[in-house]
N, C-alpha and C positions, 0 to 999 in steps of 0.2 A: 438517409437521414429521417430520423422521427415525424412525424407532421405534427402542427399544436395540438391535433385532437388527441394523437395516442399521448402526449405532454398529460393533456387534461383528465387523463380519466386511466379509470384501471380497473380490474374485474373483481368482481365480488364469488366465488364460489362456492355453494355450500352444500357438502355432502355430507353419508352415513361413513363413519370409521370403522372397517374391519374389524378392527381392534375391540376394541369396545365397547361399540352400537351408537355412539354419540353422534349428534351430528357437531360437525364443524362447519365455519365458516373461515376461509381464507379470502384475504385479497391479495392479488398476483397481478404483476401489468401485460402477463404472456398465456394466451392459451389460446392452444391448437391442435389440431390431430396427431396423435401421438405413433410414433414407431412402430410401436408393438401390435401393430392391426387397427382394423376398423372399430369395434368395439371399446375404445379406449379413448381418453382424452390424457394431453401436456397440459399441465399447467407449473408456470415457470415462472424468473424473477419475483417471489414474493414481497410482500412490504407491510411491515411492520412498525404498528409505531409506538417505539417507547421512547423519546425523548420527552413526553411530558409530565408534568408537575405528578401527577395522578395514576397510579400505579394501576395497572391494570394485570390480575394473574391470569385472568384465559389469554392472553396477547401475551404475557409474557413465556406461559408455559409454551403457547403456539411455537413460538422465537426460538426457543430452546428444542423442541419435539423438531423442529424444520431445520435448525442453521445449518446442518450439514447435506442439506438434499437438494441438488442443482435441478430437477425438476421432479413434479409426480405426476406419474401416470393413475389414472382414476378410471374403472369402469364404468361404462355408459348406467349401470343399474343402483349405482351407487350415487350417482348424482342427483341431487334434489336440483339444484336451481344453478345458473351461471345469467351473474347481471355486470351489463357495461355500465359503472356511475362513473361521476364526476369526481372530483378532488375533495371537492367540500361534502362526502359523502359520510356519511356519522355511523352505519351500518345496519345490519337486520339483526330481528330481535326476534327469536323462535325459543320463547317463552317456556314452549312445552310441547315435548313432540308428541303428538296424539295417532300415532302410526299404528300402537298396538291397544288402542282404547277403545274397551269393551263397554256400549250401554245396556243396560237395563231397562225396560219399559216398566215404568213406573206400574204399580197396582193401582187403578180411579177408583175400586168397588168399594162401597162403604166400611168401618171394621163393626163388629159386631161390640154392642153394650155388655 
C-alpha cells in the first residue's frame, strides 16, 4: 500500500528530447532504475492535467505524444533535472535553454570620431 507521502507528491522530470533538442518537462508519480542497464532511468505512471478551465497545448500535446507509452526509459545524459514536489506543485519554467549560447565580449575601446 502507498504511504501518504507517495499520495503527496510525484516527480517532476526534465529532460533533452532526442527528437528534436527540446527540452521537456514531464511529471510521472514512478521513477526508477530502468531494465535496460545501468545507464538508463524508468520513468512511469505519467500525470497530466487537463481537466481544467484553461487549455494548455504543451500539456496537451505532452498527453497525446505519451498516451500510449506504459513507461520511458531515458538516458542518464539526457537528463537535466529529476525533482520530488508536492501536489500543489505549479511547475518549472525553463524560459530559454542557453546550452548552446555563444557570448561575445563586448569591444570597451573607444570608436573613432
Amino acid at each position: 500500500m502507498a504511504s501518504s507521502k507517495e499520495k503527496d507528491s510525484f516527480y517532476v522530470v526534465t529532460f533533452r528530447d532526442g527528437e528534436k533538442g527540446e527540452i521537456i518537462s514531464l511529471k510521472a508519480r514512478s521513477v526508477s532504475d530502468s531494465s535496460l542497464g545501468l545507464s538508463f532511468i524508468c520513468i512511469s505512471d505519467f500525470i497530466f492535467n487537463l481537466d481544467g478551465m484553461v487549455v494548455n497545448p504543451t500539456e496537451e500535446h505532452l498527453s497525446k505524444r505519451f498516451e500510449n507509452i506504459k513507461s520511458l526509459h531515458l538516458g542518464l545524459y539526457a537528463i537535466i533535472s529529476i525533482e520530488e514536489v508536492g501536489m500543489e506543485h505549479k511547475g518549472l519554467s525553463f524560459k530559454r535553454d542557453r546550452s548552446n549560447l555563444v557570448v561575445f565580449p563586448q569591444d570597451t575601446s573607444p570608436t573613432p570620431n
